[in-house]
TORPA-4810 file (N, C-alpha, C, O; in nm, 3 decimals):
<nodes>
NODE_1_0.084_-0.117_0.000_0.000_0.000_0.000_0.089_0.123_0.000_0.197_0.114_0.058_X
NODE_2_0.056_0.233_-0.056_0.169_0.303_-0.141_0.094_0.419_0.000_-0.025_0.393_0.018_X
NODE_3_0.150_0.534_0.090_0.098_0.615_0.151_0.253_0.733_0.173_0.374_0.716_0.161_X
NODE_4_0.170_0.847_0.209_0.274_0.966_0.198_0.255_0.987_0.345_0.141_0.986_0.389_X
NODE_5_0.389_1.013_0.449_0.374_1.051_0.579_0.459_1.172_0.543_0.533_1.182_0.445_X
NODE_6_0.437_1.265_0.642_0.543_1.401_0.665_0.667_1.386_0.662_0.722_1.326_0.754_X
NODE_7_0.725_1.428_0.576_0.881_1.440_0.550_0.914_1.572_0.571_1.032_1.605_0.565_X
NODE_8_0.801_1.677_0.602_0.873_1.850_0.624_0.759_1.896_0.684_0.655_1.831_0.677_X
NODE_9_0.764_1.979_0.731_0.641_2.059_0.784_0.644_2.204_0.801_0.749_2.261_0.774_X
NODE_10_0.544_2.270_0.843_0.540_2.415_0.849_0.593_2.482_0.937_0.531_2.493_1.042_X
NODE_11_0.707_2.542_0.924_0.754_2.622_1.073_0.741_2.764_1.036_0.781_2.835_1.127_X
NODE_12_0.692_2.840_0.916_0.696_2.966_0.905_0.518_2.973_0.928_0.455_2.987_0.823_X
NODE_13_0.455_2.968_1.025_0.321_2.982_1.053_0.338_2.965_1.214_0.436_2.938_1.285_X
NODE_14_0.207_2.993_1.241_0.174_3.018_1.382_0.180_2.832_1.434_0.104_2.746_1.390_X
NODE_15_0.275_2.814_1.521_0.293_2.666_1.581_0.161_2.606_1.598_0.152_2.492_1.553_X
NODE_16_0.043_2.660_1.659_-0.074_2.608_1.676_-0.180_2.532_1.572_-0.278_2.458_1.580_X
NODE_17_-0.076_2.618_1.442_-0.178_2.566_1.326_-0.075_2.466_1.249_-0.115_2.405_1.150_X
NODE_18_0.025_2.454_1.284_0.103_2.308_1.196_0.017_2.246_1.122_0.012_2.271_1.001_X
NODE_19_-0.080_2.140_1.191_-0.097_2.035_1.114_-0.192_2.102_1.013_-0.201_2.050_0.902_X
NODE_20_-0.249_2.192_1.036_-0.401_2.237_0.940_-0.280_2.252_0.829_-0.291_2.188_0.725_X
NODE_21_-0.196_2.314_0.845_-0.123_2.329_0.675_-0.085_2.189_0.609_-0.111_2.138_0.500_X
NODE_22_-0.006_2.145_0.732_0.057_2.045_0.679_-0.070_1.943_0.587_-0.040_1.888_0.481_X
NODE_23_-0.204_1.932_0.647_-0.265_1.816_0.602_-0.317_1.908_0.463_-0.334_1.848_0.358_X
NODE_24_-0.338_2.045_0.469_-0.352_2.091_0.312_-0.245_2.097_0.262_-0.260_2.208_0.211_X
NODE_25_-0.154_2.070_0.235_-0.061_2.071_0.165_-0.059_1.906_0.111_-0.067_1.877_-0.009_X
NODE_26_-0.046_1.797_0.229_-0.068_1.672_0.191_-0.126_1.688_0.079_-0.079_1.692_-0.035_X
NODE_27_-0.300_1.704_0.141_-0.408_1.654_0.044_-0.430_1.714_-0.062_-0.497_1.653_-0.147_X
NODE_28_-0.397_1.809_-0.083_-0.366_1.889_-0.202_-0.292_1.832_-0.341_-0.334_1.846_-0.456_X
NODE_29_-0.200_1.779_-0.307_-0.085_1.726_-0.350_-0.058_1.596_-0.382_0.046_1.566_-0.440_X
NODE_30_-0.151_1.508_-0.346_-0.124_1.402_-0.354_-0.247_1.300_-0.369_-0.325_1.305_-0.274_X
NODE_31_-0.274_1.222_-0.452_-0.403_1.112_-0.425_-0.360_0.995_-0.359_-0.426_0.895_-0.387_X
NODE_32_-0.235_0.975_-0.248_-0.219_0.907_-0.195_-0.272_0.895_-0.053_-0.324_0.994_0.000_X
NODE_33_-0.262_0.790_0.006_-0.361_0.785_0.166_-0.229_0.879_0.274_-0.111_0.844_0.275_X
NODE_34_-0.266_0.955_0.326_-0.157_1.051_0.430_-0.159_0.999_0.550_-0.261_0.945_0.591_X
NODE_35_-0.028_1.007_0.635_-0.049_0.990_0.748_0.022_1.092_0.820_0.130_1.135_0.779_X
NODE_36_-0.055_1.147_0.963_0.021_1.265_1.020_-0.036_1.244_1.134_-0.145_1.192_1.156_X
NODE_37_0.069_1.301_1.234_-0.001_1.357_1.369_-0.069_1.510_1.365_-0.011_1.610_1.323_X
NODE_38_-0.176_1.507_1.408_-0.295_1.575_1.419_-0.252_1.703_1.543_-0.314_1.810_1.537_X
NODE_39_-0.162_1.688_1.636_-0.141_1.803_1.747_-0.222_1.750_1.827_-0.175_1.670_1.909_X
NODE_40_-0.357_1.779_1.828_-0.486_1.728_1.933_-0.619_1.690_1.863_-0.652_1.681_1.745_X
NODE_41_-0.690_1.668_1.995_-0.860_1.620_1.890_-0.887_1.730_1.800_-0.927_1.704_1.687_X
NODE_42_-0.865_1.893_1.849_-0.978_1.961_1.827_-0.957_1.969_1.653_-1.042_1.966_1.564_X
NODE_43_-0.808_1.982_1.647_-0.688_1.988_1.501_-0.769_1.869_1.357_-0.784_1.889_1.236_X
NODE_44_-0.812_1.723_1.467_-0.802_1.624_1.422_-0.921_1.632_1.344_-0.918_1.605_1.224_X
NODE_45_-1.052_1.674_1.417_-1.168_1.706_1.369_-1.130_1.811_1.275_-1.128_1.754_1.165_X
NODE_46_-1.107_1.902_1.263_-1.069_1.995_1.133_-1.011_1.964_1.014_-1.042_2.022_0.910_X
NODE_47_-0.910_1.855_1.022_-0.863_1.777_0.937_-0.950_1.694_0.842_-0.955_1.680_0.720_X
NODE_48_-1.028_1.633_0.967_-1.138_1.514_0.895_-1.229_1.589_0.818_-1.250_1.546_0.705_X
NODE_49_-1.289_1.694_0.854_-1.393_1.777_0.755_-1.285_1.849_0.664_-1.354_1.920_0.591_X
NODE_50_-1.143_1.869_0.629_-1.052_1.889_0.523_-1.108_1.812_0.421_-1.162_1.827_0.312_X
NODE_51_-1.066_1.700_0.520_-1.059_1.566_0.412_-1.163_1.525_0.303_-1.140_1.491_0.187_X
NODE_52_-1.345_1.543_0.400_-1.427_1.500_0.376_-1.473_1.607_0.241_-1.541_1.579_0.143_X
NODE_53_-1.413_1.726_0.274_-1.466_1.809_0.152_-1.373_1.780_0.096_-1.410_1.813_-0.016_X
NODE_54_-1.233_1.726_0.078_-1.147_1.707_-0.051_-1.235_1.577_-0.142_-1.232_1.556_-0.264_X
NODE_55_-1.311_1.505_-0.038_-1.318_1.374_-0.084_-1.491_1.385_-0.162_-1.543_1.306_-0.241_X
NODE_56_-1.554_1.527_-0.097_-1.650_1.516_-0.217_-1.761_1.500_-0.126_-1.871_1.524_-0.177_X
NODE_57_-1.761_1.459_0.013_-1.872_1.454_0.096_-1.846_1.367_0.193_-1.767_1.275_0.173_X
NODE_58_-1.912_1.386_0.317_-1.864_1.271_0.449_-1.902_1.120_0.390_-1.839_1.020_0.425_X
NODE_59_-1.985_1.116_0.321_-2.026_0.967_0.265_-1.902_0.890_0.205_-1.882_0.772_0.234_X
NODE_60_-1.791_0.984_0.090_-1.729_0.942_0.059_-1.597_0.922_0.092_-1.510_0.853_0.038_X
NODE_61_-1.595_1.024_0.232_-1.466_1.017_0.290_-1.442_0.900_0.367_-1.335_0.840_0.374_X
NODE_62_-1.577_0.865_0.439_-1.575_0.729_0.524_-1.606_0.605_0.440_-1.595_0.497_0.499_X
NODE_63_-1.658_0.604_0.264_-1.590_0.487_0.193_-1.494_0.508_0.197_-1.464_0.429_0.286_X
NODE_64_-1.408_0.554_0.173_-1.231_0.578_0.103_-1.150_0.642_0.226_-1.042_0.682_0.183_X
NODE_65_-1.162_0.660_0.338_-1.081_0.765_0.419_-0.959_0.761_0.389_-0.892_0.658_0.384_X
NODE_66_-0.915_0.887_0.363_-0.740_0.934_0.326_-0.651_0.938_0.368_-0.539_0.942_0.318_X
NODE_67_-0.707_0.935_0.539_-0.607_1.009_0.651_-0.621_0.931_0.761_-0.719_0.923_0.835_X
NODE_68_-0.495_0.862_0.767_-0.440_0.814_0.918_-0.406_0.935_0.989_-0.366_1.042_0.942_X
NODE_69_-0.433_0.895_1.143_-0.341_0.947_1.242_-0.212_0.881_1.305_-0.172_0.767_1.281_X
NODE_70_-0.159_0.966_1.383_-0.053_0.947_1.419_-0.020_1.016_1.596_0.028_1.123_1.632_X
NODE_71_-0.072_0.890_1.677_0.001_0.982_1.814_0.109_0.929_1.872_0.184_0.869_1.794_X
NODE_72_0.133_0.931_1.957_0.306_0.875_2.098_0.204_0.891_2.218_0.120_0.980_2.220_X
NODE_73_0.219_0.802_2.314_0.291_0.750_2.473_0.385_0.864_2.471_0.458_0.908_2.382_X
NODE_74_0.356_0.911_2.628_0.501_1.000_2.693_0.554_0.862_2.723_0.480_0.794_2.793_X
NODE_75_0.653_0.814_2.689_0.718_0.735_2.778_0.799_0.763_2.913_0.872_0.863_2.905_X
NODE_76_0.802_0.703_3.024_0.702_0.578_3.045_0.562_0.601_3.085_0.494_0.693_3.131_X
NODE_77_0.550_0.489_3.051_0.386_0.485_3.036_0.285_0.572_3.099_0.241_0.567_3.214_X
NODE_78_0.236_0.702_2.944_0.205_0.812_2.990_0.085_0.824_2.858_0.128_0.839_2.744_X
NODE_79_-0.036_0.819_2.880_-0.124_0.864_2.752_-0.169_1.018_2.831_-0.249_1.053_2.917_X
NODE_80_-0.080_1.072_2.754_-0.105_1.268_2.794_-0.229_1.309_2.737_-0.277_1.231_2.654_X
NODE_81_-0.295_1.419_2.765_-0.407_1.483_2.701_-0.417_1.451_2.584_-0.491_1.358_2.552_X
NODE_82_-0.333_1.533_2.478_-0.293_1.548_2.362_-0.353_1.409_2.288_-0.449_1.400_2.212_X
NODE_83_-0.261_1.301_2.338_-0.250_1.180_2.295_-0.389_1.110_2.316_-0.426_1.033_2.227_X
NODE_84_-0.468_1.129_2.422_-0.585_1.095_2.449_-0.656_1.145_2.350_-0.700_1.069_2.263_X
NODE_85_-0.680_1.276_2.347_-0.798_1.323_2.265_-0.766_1.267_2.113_-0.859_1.203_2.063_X
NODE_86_-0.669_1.280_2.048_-0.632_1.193_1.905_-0.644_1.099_1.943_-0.682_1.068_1.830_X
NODE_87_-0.657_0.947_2.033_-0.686_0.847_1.998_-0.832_0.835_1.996_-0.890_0.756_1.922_X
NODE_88_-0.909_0.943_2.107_-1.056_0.917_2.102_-1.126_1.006_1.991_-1.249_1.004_1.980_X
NODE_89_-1.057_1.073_1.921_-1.125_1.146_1.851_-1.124_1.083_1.681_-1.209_1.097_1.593_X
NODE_90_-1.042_1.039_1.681_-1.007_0.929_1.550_-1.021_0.800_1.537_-0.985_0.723_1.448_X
NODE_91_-1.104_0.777_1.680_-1.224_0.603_1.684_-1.310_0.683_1.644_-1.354_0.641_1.537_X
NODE_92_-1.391_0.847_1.696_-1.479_0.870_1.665_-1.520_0.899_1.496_-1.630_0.909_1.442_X
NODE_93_-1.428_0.905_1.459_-1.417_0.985_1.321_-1.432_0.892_1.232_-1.484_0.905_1.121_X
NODE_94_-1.352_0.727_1.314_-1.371_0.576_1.215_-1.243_0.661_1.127_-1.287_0.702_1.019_X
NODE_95_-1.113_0.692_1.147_-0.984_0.684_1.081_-0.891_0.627_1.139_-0.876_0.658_1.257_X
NODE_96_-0.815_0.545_1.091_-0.697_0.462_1.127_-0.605_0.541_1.245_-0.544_0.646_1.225_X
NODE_97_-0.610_0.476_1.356_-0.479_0.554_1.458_-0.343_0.495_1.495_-0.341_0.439_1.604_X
NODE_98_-0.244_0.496_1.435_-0.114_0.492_1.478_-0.086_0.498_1.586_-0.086_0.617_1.618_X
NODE_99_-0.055_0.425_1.683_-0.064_0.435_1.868_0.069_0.423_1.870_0.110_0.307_1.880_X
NODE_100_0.179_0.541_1.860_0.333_0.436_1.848_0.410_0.485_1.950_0.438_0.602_1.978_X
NODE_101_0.442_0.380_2.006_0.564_0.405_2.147_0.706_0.444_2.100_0.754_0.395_1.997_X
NODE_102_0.759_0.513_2.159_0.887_0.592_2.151_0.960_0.555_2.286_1.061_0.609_2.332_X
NODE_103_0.873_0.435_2.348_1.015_0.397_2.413_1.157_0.328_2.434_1.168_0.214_2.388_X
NODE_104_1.276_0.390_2.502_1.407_0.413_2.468_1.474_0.315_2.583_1.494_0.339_2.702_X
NODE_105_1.498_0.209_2.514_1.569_0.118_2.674_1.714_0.220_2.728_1.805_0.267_2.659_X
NODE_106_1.691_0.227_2.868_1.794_0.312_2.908_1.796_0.454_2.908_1.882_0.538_2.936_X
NODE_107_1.702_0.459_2.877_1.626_0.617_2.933_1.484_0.596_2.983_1.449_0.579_3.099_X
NODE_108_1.420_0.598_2.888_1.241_0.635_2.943_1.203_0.538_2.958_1.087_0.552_2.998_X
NODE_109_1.241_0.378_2.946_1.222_0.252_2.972_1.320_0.172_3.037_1.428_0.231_3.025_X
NODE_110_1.339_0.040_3.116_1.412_-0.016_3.153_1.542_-0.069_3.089_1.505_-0.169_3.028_X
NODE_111_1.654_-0.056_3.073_1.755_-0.065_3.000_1.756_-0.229_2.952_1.815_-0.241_2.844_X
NODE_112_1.714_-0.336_2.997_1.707_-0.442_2.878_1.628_-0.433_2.776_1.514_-0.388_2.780_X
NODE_113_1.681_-0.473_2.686_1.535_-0.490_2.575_1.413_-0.533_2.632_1.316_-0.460_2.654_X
NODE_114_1.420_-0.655_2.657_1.281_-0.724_2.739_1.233_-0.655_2.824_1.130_-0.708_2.865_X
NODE_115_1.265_-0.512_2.899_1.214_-0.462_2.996_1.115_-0.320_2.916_1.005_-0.273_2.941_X
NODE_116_1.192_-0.296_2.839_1.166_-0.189_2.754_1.014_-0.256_2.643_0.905_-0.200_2.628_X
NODE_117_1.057_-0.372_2.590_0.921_-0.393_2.515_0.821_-0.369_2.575_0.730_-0.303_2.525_X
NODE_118_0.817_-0.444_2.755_0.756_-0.435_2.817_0.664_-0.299_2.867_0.548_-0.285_2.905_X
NODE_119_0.723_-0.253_2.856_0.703_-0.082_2.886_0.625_-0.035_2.724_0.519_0.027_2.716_X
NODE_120_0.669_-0.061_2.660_0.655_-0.042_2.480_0.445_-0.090_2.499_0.350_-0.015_2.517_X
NODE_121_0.449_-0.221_2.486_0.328_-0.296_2.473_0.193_-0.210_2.582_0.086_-0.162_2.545_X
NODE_122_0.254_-0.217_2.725_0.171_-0.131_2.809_0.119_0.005_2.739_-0.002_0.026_2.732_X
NODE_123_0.184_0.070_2.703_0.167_0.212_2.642_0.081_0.144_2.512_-0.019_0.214_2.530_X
NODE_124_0.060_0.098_2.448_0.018_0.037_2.369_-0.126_-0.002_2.355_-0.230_0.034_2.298_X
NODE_125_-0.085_-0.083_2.429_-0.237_-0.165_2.453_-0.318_-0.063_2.562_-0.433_-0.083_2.601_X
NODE_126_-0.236_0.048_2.602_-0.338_0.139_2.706_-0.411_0.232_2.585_-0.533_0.236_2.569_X
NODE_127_-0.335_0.289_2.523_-0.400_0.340_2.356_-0.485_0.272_2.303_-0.591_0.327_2.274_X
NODE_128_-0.466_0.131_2.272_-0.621_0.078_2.178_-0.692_0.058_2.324_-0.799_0.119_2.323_X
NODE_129_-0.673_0.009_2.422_-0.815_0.009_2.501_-0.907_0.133_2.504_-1.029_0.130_2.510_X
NODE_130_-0.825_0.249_2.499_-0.869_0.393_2.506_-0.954_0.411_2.400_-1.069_0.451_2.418_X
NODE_131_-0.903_0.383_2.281_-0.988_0.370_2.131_-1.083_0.260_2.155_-1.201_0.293_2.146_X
NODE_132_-1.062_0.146_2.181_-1.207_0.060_2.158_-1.335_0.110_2.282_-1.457_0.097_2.273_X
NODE_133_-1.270_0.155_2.370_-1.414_0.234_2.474_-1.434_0.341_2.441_-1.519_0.399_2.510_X
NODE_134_-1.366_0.430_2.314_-1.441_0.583_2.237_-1.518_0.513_2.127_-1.617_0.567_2.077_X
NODE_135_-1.466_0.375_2.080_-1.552_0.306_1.980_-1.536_0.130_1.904_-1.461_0.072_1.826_X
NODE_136_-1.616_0.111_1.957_-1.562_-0.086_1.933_-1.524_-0.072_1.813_-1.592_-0.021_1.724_X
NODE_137_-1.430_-0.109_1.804_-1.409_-0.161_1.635_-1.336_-0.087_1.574_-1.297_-0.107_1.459_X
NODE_138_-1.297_0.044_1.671_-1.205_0.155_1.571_-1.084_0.053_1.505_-1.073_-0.065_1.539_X
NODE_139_-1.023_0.100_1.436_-0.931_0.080_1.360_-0.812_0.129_1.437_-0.832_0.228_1.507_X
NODE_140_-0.695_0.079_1.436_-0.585_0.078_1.506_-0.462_-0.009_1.443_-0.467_-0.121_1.393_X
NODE_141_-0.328_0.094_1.464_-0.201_0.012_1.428_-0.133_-0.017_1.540_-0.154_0.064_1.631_X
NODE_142_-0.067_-0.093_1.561_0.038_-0.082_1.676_0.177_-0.054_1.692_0.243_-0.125_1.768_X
NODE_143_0.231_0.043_1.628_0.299_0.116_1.611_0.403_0.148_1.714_0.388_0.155_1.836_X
NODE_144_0.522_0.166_1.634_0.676_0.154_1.721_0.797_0.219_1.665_0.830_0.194_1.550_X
NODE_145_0.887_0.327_1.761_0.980_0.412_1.730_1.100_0.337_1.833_1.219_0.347_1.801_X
NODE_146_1.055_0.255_1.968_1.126_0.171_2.049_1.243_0.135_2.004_1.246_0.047_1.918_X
NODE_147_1.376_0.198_2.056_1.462_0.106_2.073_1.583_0.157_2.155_1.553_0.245_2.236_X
NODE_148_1.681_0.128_2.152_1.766_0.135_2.319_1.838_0.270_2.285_1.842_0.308_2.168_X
NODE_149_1.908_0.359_2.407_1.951_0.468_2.399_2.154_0.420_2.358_2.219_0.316_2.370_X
NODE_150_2.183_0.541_2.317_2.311_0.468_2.295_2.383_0.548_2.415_2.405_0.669_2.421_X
NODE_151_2.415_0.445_2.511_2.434_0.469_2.638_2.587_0.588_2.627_2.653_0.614_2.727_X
NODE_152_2.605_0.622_2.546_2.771_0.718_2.539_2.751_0.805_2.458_2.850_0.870_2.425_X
NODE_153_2.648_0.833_2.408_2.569_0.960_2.294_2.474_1.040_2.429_2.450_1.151_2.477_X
NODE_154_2.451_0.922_2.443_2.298_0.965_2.510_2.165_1.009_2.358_2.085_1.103_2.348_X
NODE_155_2.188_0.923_2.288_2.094_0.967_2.175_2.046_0.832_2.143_2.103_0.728_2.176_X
NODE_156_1.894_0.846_2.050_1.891_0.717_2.025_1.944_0.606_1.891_1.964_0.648_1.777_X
NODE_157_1.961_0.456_1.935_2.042_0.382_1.794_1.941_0.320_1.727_1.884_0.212_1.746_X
NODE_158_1.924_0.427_1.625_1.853_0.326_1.512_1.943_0.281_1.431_2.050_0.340_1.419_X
NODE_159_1.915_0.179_1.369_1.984_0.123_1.274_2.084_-0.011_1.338_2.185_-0.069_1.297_X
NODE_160_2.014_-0.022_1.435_2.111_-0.122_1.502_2.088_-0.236_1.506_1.987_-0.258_1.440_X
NODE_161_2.149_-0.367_1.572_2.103_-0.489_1.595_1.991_-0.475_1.723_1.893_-0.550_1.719_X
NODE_162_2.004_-0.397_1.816_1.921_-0.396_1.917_1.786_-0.334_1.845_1.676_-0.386_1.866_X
NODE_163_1.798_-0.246_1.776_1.667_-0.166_1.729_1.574_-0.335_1.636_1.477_-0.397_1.680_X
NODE_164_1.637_-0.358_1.531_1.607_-0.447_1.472_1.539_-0.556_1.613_1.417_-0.550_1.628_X
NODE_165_1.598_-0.625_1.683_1.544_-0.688_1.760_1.409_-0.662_1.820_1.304_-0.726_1.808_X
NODE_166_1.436_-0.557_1.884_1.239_-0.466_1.948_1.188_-0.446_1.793_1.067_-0.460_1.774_X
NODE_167_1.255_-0.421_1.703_1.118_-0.410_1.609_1.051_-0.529_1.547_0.933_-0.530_1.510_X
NODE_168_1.158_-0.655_1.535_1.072_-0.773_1.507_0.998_-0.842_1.632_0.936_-0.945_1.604_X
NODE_169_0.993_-0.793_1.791_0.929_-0.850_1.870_0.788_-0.779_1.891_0.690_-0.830_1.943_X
NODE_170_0.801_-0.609_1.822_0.689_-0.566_1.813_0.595_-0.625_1.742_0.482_-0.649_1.785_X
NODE_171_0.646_-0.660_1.591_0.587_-0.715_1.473_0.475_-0.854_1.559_0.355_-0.880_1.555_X
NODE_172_0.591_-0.912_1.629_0.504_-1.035_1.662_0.420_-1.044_1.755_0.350_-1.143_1.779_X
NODE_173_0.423_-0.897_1.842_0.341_-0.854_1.994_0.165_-0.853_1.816_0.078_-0.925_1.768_X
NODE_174_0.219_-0.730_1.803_0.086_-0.691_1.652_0.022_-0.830_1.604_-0.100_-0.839_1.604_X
NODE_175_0.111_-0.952_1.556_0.071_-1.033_1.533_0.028_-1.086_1.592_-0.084_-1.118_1.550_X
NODE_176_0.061_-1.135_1.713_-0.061_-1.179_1.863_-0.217_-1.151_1.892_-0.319_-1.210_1.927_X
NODE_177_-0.163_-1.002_1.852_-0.333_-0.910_1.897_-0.392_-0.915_1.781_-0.514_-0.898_1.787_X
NODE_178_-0.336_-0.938_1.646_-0.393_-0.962_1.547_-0.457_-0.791_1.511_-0.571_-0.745_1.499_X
NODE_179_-0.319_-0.732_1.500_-0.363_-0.607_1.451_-0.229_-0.595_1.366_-0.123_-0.657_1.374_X
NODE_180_-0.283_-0.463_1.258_-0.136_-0.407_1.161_-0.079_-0.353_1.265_-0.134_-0.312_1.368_X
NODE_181_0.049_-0.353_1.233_0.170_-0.307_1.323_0.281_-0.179_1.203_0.313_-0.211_1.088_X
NODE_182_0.305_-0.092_1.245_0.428_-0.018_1.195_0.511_-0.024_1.225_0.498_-0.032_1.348_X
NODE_183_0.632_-0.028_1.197_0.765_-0.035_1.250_0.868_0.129_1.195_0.914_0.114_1.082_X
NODE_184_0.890_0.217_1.236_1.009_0.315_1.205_1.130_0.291_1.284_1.131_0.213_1.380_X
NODE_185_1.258_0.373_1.235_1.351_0.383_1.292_1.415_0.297_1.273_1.514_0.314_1.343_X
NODE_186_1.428_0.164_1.190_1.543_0.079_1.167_1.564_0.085_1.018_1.656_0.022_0.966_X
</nodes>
């Protein structure tokens, strides 16, 4: 499935309105399915009626919807406002939500891998429970930026054997719950 996520965004505008550009600029531009983080619900709802008039009417936006979301977990295990209202506001809307943990073994998670998935999945599965009680059946990815800090940078290692590892144990956490899973950062 061929989809366009943010590769740049708006910094010469008022910070509050990011995503409203960013998702006209997307949808503008592209007949591909977008994916972005939204900022908050209120952003998210503005987006979706973007969408629905790009798409010709709410009837046809919810055959075809265009637009994934995209939120984060504070790690550790933290569903902040922000993150709340985009997961409940994008069950409500019936658009795909990206729930993806950004946790870092050896910083915001427990420094083994296994401690850190652990931490990863919680944040996780606290996001789709959040979405299936704003709406059974929403749609959901299980989504992952997870992987260990590089303990002498202090930054994080993508591209590594450790990253690779949490991202194929995510794959198979997704495969368990029997949901799509994303993987970034390796």
């Amino acid at each position: 499935m061929d989809f366009c996520e943010k590769a740049l965004g708006a910094h010469d505008v008022n910070q509050t309105s990011v995503p409203l550009h960013n998702a006209e600029a997307f949808l503008t531009n592209t007949t591909k399915h977008c994916a972005f983080g939204p900022g908050n619900g209120k952003l998210l709802q503005k987006i979706v009626q973007l969408g629905a008039a790009i798409a010709g009417s709410e009837d046809e936006f919810n055959r075809r919807p265009m637009i994934s979301f995209t939120t984060c977990p504070l790690s550790p295990l933290k569903l902040i406002n922000d993150c709340c209202e985009i997961i409940i506001e994008s069950a409500r809307a019936g658009t795909v939500c990206n729930i993806l943990s950004m946790a870092m073994a050896g910083a915001t998670a427990p420094v083994t891998l296994a401690g850190a998935l652990v931490t990863h999945n919680a944040e996780i599965l606290g996001g789709i429970t959040l979405s299936q009680l704003a709406r059974k059946g929403a749609p959901v990815i299980y989504g992952s930026s997870t992987t260990a800090m590089d303990l002498k940078l202090g930054t994080a290692s993508v591209g590594t054997p450790e990253a690779a590892l949490v991202s194929g144990a995510v794959a198979c956490l997704a495969r368990h719950y029997k949901v799509p899973s994303y993987v970034g950062g390796t």
